[in-house]
PDB file with one MODEL, atoms N, CA, C and O in Angstrom:
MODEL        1
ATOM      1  N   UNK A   1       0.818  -1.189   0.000  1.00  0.00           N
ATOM      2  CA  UNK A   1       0.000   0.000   0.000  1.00  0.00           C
ATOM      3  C   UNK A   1       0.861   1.252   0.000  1.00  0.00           C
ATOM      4  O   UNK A   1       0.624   2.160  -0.796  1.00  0.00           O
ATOM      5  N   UNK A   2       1.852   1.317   0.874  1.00  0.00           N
ATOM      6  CA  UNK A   2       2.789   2.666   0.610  1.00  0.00           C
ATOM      7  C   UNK A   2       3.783   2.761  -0.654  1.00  0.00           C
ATOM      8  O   UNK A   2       4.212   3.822  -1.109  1.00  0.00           O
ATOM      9  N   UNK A   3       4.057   1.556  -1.114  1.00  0.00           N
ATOM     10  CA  UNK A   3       4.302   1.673  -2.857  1.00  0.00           C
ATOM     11  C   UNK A   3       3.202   2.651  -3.708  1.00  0.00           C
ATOM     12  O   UNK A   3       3.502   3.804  -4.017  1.00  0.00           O
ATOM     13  N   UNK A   4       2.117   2.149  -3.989  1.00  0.00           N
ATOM     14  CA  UNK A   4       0.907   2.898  -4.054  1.00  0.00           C
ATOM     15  C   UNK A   4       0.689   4.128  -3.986  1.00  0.00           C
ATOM     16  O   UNK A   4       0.358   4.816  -4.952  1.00  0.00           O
ATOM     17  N   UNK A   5       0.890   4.632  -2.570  1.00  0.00           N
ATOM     18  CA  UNK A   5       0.600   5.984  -2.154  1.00  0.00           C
ATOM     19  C   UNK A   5       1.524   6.747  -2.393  1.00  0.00           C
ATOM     20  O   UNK A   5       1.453   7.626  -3.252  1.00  0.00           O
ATOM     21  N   UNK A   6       2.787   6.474  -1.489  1.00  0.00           N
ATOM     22  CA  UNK A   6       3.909   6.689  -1.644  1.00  0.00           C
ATOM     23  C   UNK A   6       4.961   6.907  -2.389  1.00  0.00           C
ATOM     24  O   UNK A   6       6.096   6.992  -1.920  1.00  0.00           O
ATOM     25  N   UNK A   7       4.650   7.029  -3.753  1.00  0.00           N
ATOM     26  CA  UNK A   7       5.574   6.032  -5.025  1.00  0.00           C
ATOM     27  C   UNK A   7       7.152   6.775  -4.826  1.00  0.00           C
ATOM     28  O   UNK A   7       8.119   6.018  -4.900  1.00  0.00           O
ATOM     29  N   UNK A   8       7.397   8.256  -4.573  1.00  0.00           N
ATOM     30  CA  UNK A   8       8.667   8.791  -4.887  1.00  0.00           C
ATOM     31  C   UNK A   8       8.840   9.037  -3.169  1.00  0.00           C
ATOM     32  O   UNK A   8       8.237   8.960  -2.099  1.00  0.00           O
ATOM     33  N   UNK A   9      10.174   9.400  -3.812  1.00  0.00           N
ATOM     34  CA  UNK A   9      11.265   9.818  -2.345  1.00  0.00           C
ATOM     35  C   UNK A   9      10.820  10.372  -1.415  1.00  0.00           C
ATOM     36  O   UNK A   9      10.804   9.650  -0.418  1.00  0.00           O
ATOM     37  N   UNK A  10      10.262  11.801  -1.201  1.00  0.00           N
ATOM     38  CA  UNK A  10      10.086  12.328  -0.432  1.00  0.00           C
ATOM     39  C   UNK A  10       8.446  11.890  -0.026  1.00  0.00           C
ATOM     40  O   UNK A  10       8.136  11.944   1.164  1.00  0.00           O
ATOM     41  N   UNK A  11       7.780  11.612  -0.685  1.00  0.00           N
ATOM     42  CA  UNK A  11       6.654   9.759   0.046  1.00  0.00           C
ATOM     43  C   UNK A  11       7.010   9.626   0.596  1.00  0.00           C
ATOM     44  O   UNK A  11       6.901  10.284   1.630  1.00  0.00           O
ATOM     45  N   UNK A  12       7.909   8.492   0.427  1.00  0.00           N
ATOM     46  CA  UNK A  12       8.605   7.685   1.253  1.00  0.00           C
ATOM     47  C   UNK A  12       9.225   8.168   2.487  1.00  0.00           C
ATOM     48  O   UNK A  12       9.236   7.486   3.512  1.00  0.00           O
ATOM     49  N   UNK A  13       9.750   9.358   2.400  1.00  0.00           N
ATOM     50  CA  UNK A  13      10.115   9.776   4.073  1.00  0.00           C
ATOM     51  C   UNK A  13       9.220  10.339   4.520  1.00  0.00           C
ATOM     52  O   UNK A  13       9.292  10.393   5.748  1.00  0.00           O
ATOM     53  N   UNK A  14       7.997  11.011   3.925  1.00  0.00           N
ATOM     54  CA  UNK A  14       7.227  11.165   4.993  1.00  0.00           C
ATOM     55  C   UNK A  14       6.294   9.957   5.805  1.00  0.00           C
ATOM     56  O   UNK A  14       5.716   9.718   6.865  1.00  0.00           O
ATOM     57  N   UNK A  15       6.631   9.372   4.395  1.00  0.00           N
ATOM     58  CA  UNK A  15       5.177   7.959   5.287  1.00  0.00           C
ATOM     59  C   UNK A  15       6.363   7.204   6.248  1.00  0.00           C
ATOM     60  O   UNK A  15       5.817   6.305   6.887  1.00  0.00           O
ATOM     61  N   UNK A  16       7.652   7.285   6.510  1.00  0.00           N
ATOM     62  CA  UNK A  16       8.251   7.207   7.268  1.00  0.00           C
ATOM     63  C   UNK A  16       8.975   7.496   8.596  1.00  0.00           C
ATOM     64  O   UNK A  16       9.637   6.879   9.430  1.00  0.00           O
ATOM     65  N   UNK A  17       8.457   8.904   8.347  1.00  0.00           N
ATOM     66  CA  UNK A  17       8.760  10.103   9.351  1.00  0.00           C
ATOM     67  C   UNK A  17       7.621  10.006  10.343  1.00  0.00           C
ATOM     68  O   UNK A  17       7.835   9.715  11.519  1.00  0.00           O
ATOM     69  N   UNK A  18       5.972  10.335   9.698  1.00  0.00           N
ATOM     70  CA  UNK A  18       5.021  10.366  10.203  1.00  0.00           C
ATOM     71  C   UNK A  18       4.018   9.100  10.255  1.00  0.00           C
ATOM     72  O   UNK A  18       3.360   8.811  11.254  1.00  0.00           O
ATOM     73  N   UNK A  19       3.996   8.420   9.099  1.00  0.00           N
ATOM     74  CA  UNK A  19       2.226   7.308   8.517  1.00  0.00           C
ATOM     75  C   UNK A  19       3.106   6.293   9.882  1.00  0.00           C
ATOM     76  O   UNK A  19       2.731   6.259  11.054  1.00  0.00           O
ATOM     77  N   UNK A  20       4.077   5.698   9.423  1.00  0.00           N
ATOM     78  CA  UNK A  20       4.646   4.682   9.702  1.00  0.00           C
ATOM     79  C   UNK A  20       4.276   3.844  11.390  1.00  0.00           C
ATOM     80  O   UNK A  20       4.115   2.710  11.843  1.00  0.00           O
ATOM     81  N   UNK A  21       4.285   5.158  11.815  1.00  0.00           N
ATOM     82  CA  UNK A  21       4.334   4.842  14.077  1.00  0.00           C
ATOM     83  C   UNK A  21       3.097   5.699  14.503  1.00  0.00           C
ATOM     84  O   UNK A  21       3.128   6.927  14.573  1.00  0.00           O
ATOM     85  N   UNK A  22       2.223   5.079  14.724  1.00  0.00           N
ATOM     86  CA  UNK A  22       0.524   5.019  15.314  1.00  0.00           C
ATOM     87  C   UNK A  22       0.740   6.300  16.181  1.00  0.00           C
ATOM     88  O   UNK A  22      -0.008   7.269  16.051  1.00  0.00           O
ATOM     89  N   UNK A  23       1.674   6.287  16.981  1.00  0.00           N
ATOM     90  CA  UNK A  23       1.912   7.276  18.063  1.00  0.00           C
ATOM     91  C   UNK A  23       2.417   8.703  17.574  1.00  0.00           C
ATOM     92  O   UNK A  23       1.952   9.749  18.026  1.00  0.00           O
ATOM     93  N   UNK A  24       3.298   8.650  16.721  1.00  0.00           N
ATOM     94  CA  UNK A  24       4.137  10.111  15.921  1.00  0.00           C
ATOM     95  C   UNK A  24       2.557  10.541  14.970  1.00  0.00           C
ATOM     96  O   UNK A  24       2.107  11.681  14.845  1.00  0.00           O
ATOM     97  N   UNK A  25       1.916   9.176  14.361  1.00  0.00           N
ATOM     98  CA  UNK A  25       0.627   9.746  13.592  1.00  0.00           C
ATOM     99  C   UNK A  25      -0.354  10.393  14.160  1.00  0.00           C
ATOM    100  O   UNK A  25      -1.003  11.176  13.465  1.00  0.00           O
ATOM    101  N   UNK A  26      -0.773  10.160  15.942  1.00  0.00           N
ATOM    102  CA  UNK A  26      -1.319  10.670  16.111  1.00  0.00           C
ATOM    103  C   UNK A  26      -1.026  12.079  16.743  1.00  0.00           C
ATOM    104  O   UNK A  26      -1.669  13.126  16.665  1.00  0.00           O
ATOM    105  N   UNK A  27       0.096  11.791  17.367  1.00  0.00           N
ATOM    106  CA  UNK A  27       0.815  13.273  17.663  1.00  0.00           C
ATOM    107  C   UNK A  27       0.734  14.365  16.682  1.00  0.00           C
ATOM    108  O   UNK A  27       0.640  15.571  16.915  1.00  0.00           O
ATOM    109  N   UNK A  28       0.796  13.615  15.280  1.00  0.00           N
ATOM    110  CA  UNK A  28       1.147  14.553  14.121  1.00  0.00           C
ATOM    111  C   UNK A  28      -0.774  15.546  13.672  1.00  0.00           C
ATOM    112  O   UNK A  28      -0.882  16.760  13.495  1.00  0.00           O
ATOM    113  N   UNK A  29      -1.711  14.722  13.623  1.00  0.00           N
ATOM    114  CA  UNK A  29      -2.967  15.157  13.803  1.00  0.00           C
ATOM    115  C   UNK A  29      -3.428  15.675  14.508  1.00  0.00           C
ATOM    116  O   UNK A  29      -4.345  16.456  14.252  1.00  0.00           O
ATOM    117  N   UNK A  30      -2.774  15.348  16.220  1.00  0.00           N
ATOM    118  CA  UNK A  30      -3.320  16.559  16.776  1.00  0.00           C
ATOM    119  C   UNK A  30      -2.696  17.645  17.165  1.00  0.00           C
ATOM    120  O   UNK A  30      -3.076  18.525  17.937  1.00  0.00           O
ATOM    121  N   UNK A  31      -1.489  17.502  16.451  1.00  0.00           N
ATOM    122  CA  UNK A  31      -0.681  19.204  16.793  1.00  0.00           C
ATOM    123  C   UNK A  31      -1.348  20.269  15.115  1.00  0.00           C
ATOM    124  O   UNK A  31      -1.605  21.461  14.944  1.00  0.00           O
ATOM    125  N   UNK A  32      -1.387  19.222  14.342  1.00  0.00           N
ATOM    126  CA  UNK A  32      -2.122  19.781  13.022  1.00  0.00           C
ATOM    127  C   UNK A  32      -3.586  20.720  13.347  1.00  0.00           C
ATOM    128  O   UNK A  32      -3.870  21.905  13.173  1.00  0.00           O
ATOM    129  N   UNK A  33      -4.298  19.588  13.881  1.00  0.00           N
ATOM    130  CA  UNK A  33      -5.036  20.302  14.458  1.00  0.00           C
ATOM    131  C   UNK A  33      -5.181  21.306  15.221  1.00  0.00           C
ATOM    132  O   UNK A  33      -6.228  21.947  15.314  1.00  0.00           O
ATOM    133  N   UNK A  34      -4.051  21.553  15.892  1.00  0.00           N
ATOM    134  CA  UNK A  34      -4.336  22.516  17.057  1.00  0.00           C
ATOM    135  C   UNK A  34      -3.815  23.516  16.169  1.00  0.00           C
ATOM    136  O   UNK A  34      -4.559  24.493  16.090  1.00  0.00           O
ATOM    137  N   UNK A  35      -2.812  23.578  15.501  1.00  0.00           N
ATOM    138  CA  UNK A  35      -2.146  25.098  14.728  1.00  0.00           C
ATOM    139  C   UNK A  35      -3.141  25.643  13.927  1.00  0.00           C
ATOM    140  O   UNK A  35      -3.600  26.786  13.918  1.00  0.00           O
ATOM    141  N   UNK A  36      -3.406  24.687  13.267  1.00  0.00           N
ATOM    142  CA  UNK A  36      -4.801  24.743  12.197  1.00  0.00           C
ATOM    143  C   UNK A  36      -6.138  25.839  12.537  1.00  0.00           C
ATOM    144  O   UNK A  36      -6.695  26.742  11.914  1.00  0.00           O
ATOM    145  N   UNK A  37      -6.292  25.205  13.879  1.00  0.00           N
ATOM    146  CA  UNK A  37      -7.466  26.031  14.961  1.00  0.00           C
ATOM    147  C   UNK A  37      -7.070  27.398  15.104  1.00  0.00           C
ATOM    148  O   UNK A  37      -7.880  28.311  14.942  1.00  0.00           O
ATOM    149  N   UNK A  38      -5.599  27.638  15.465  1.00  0.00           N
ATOM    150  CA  UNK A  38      -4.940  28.672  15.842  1.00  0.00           C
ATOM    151  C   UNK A  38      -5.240  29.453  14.987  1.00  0.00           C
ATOM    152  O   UNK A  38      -5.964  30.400  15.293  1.00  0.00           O
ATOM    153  N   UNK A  39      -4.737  29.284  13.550  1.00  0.00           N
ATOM    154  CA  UNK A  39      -4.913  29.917  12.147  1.00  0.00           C
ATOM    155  C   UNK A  39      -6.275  30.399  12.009  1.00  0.00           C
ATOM    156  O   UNK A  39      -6.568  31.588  12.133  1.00  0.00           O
ATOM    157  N   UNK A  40      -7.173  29.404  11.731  1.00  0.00           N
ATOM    158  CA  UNK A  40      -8.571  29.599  11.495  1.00  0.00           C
ATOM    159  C   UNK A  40      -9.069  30.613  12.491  1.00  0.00           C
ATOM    160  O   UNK A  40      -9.693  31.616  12.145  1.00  0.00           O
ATOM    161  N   UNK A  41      -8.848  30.393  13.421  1.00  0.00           N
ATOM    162  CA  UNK A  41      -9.592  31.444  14.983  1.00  0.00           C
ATOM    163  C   UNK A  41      -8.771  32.769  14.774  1.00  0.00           C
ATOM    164  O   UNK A  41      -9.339  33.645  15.427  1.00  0.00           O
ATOM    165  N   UNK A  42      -7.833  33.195  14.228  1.00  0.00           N
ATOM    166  CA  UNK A  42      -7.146  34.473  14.543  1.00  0.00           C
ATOM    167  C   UNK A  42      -7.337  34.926  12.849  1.00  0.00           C
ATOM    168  O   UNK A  42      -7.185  36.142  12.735  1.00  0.00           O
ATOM    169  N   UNK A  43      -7.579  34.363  11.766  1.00  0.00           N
ATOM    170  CA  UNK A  43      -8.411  34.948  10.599  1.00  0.00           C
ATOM    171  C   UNK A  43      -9.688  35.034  10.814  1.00  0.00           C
ATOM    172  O   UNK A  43     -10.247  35.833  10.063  1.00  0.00           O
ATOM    173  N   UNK A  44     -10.410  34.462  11.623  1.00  0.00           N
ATOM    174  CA  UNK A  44     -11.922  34.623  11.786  1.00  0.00           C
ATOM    175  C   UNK A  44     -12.144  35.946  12.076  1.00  0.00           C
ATOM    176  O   UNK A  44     -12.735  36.870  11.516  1.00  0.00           O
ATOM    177  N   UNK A  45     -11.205  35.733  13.614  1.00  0.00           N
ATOM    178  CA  UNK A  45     -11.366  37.209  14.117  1.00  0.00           C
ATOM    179  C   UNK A  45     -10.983  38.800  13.469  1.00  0.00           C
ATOM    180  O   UNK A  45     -11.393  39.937  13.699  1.00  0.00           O
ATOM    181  N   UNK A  46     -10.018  38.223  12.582  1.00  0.00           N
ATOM    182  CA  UNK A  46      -9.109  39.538  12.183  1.00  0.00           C
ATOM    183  C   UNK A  46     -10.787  40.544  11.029  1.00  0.00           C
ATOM    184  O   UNK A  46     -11.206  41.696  10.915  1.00  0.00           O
ATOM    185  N   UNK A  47     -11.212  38.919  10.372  1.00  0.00           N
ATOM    186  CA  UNK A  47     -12.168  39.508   9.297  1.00  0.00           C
ATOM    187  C   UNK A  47     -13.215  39.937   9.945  1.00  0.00           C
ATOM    188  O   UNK A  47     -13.895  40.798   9.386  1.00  0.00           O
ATOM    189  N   UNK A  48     -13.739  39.304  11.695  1.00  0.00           N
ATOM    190  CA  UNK A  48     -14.870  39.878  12.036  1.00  0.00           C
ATOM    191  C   UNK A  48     -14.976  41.129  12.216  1.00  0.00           C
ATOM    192  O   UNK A  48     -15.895  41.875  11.878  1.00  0.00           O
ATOM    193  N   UNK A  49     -13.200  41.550  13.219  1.00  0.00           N
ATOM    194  CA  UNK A  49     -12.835  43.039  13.144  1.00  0.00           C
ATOM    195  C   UNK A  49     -13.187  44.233  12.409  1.00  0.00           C
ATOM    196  O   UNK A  49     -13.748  45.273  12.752  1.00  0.00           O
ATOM    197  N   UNK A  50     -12.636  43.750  11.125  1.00  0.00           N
ATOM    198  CA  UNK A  50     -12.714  44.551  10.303  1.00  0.00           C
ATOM    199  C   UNK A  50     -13.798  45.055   9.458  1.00  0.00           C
ATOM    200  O   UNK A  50     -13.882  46.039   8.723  1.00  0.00           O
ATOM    201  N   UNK A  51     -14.875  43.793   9.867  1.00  0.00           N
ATOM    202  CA  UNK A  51     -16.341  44.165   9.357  1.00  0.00           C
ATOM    203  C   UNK A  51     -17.231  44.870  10.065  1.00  0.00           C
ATOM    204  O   UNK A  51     -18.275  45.371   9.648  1.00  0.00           O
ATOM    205  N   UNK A  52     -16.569  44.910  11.691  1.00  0.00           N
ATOM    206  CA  UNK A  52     -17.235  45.994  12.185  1.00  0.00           C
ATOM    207  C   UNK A  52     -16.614  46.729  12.971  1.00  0.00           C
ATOM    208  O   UNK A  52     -16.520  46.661  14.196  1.00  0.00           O
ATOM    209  N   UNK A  53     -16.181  47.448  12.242  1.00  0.00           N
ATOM    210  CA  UNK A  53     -15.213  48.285  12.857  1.00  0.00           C
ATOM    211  C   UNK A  53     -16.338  49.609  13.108  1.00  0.00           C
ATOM    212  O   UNK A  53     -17.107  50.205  12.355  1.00  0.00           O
ATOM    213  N   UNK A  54     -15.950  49.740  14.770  1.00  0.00           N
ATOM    214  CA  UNK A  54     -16.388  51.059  14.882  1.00  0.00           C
ATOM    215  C   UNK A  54     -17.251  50.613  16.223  1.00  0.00           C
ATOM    216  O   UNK A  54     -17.187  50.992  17.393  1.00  0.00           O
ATOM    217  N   UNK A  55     -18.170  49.547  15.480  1.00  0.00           N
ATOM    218  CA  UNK A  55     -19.514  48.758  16.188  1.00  0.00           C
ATOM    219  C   UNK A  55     -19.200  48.262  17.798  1.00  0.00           C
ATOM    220  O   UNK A  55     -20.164  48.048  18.534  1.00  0.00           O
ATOM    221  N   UNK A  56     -18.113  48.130  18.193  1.00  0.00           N
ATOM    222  CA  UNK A  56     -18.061  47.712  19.327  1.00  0.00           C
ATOM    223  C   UNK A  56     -18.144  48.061  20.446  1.00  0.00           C
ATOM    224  O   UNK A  56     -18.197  49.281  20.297  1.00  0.00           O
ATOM    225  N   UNK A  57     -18.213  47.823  21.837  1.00  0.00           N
ATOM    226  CA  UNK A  57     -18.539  48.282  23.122  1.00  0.00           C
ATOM    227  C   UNK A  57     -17.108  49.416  23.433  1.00  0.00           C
ATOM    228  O   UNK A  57     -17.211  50.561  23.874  1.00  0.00           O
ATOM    229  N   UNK A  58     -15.880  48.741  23.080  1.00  0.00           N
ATOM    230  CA  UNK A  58     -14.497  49.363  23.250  1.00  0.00           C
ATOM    231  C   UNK A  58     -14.653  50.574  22.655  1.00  0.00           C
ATOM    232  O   UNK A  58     -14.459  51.592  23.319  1.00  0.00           O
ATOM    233  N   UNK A  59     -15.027  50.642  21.318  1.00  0.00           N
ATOM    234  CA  UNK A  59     -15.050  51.780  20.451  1.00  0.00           C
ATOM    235  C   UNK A  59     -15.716  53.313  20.600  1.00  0.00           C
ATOM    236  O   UNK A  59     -15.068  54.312  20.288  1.00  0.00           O
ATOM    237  N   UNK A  60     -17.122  53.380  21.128  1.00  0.00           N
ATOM    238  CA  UNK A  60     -17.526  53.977  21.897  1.00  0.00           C
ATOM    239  C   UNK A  60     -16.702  54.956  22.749  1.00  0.00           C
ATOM    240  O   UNK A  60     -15.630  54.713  23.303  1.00  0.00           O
ATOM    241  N   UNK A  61     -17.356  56.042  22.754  1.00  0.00           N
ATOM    242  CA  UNK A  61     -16.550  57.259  23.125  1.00  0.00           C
ATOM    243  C   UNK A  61     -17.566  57.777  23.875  1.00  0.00           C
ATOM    244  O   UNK A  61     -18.710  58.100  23.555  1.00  0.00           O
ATOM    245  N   UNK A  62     -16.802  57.820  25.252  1.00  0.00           N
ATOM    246  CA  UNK A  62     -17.499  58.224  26.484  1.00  0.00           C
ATOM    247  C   UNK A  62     -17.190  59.910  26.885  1.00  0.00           C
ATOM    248  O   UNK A  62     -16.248  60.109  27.652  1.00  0.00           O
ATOM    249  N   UNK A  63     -18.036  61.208  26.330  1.00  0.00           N
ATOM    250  CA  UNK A  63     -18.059  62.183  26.490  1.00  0.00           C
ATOM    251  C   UNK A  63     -17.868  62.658  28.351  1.00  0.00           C
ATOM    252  O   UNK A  63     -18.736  62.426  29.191  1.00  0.00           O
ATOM    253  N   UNK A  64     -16.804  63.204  28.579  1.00  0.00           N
ATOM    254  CA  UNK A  64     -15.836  63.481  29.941  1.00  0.00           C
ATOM    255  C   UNK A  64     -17.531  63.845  31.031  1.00  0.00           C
ATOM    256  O   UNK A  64     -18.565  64.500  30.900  1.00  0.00           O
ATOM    257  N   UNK A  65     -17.192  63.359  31.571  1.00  0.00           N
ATOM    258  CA  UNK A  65     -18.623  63.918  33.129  1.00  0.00           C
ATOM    259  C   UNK A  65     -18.240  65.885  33.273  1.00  0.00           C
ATOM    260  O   UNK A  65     -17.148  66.449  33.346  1.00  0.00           O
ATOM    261  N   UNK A  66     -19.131  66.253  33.270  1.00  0.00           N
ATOM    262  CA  UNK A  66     -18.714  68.045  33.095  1.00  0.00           C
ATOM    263  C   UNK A  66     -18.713  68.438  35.104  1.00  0.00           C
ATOM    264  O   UNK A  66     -19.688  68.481  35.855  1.00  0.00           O
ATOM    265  N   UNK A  67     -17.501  68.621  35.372  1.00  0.00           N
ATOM    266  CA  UNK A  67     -17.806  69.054  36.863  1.00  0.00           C
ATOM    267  C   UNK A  67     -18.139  70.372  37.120  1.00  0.00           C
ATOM    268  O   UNK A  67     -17.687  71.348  36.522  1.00  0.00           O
ATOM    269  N   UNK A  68     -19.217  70.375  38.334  1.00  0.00           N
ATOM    270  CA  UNK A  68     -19.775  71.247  39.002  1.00  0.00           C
ATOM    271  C   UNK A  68     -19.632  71.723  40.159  1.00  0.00           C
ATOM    272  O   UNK A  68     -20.375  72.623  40.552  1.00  0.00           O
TER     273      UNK A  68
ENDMDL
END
């Protein structure tokens, strides 16, 4: 099967590096996953930003209390 998949060199070292040991494979999926998340969650946010810009509670401009 890794003939198959695998056919050239650098195949071959990855299905060696990573496919090969149950344990490095799963290590390898869930650090994928987690960067992946990282990525996705900090473009989500960047585009939600920018679509409402202005709109937020932070943004709001609190006119000074006038003392008496």
């Amino acid at each position: 099967m890794s003939k198959q998949l695998f056919g050239s060199a650098l195949g071959g070292a990855v299905y060696r590096a990573v496919f090969q040991s149950n344990p490095v494979y799963i290590a390898f999926c869930l650090t994928g996953a987690f960067v992946g998340e990282q990525i996705y969650d900090k473009a989500v946010n960047a585009m939600w930003q920018s679509g409402n810009k202005g709109k937020f509670f932070e943004d709001i401009k609190i006119a000074p209390k006038d003392e008496e």
